[in-house]
TORDRENZA-492406 format. One line per 10 residues: number of its first residue (from 1); their letters; for each residue x, y, z of C-alpha. Coordinates in steps of 0.02 Angstrom, whole numbers. Each point is the difference from the previous one (the first is absolute). Layout:
! residues N
NUM) a) X Y Z  ...
//
This chain:
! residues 229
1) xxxxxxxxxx) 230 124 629  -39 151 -123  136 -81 -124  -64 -146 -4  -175 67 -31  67 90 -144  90 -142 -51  -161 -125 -16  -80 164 -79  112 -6 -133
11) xxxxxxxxxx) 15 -180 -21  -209 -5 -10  10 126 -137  142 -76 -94  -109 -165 -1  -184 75 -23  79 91 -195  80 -160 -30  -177 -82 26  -93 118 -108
21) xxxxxxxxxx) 141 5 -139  -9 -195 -2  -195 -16 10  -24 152 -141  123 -117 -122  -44 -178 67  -164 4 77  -49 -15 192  9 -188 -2  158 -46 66
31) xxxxxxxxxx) -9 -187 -60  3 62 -175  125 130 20  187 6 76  15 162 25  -134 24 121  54 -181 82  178 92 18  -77 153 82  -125 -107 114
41) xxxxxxxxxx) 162 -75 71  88 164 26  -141 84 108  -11 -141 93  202 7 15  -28 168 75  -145 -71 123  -129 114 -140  -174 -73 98  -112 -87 -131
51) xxxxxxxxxx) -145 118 -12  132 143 -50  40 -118 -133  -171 -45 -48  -37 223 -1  175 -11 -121  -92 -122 -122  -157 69 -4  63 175 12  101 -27 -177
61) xxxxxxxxxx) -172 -63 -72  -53 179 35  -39 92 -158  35 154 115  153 -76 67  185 76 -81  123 -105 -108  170 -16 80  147 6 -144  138 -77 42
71) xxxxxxxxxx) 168 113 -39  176 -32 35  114 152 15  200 -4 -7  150 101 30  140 32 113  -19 68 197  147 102 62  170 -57 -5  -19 -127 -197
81) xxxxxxxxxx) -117 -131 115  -134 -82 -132  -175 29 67  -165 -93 -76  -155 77 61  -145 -115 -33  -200 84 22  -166 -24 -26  -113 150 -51  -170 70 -43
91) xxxxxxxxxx) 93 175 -41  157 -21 -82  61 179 -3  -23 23 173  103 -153 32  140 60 -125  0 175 73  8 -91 192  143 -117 -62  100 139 -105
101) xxxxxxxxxx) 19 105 157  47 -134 123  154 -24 -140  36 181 4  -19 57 180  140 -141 35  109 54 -156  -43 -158 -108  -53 -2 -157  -158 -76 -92
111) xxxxxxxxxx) 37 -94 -151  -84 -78 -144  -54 -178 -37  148 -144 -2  106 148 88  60 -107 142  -117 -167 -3  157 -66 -98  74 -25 143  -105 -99 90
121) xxxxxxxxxx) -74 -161 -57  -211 -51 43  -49 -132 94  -157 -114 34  7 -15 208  -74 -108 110  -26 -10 158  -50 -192 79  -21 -42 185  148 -99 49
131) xxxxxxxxxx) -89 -120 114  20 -165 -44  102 38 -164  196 -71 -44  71 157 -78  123 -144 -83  -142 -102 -73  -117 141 -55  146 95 -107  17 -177 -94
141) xxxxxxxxxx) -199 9 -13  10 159 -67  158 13 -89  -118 -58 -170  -119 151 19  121 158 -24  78 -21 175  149 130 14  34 14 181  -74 -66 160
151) xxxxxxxxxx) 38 38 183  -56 59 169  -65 162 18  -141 140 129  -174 33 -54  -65 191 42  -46 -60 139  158 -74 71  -47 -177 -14  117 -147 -83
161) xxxxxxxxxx) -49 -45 -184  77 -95 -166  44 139 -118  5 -82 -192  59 109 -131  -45 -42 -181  29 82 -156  -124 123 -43  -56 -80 -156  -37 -164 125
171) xxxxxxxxxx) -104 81 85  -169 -82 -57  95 -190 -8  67 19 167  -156 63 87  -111 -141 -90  147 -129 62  -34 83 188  -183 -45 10  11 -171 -89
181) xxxxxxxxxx) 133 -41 156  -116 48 148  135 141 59  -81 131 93  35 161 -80  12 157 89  40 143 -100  63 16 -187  40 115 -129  135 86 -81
191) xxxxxxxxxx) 192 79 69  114 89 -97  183 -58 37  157 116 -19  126 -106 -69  124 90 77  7 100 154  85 173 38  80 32 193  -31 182 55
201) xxxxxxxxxx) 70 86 147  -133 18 165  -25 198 -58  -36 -48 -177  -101 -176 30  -106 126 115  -39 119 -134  -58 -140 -100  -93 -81 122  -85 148 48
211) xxxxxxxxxx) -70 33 -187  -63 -182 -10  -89 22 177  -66 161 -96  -75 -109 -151  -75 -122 127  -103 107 60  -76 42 -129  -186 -94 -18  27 -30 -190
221) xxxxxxxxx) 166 -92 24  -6 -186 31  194 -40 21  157 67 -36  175 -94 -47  168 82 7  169 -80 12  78 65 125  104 -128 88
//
């Protein structure tokens, strides 16, 4: 029960900074501005009530309230696996200090910009409620608005969705193409892919594990990818 308190905990705070980072560039209307539409849909994703959401708007309005920065850290966990460590912060060298010694307790190493995101590629992702929905007939809807992949996937909360994958520089096209169709979103943003994965032994995919457990705790991190088979 405590886990998943912590759990919602985190997922609340991961949605209330992307609120306020989207309302502080866009403006708390969310008819007039994506970002805060994408946001909307993830709290609710993560069953965020509405007046939390309503606090996270006006909250951002706040000439009191802190700017989040959004910074994306990269470099290699123990054993060569590729680790992106993606965060929003109102103190960025606290967060780089808190990040830099998760890497070095576990014997990684923190790199520099474009260190390891080569590897991986970005995607737009979506997440659409599969009721009602011909996964065969919506990839040929979709195919014409940066559709790269398509299939079944789990929410956070263990429920059956539609994941679509676009390319990241689709993003905008395919999320406009989403609303004009009716489809009910229920999360998006962004993933970063490994394009290829490594195989480590239990002992050593521990380790590794163990680190990125480390950086998830952390309040300033929002999500981690690795690619560790």
């Amino acid at each position: 029960m405590f886990a998943r308190y912590d759990r919602m905990a985190k997922q609340f705070t991961r949605v209330g900074k992307e609120i306020v980072i989207a309302v502080r560039a866009g403006g708390p209307e969310p008819e007039n501005n994506p970002a805060l539409r994408r946001a909307i849909q993830n709290g609710r994703a993560v069953n965020m009530p509405k007046d939390n959401i309503e606090k996270a708007i006006k909250r951002a309005l706040g000439k009191d309230t802190a700017g989040y920065e959004e910074v994306m850290f990269e470099g290699y966990a123990p054993h060569g696996i590729a680790v992106i460590v993606e965060t929003a912060t109102d103190n960025n060298t606290r967060t780089v200090a808190n990040v830099r010694a998760c890497f070095n307790k576990a014997k990684g190493s923190l790199g520099t910009n474009g260190s390891v995101s080569f590897q991986f590629n970005k995607y737009a992702v979506f997440q659409l409620d599969p009721e009602g929905l011909d996964p065969d007939e919506l990839e040929l809807d979709l195919i014409d608005h940066g559709l790269e992949e398509l299939g079944e996937g789990k929410s956070e909360n263990d429920e059956d969705v539609i994941v679509i994958r676009a390319t990241f520089t689709e993003f905008g096209t395919m999320q406009t193409a989403l609303e004009e169709k009716g489809l009910k979103v229920l999360t998006s943003g962004t993933e970063w892919v490994p394009s290829n994965f490594l195989e480590l032994g239990e002992d050593q995919a521990a380790d590794v594990l163990k680190m990125i457990a480390k950086l998830e705790e952390d309040e300033d991190v929002n999500r981690v990818f690795h690619n560790l088979k």
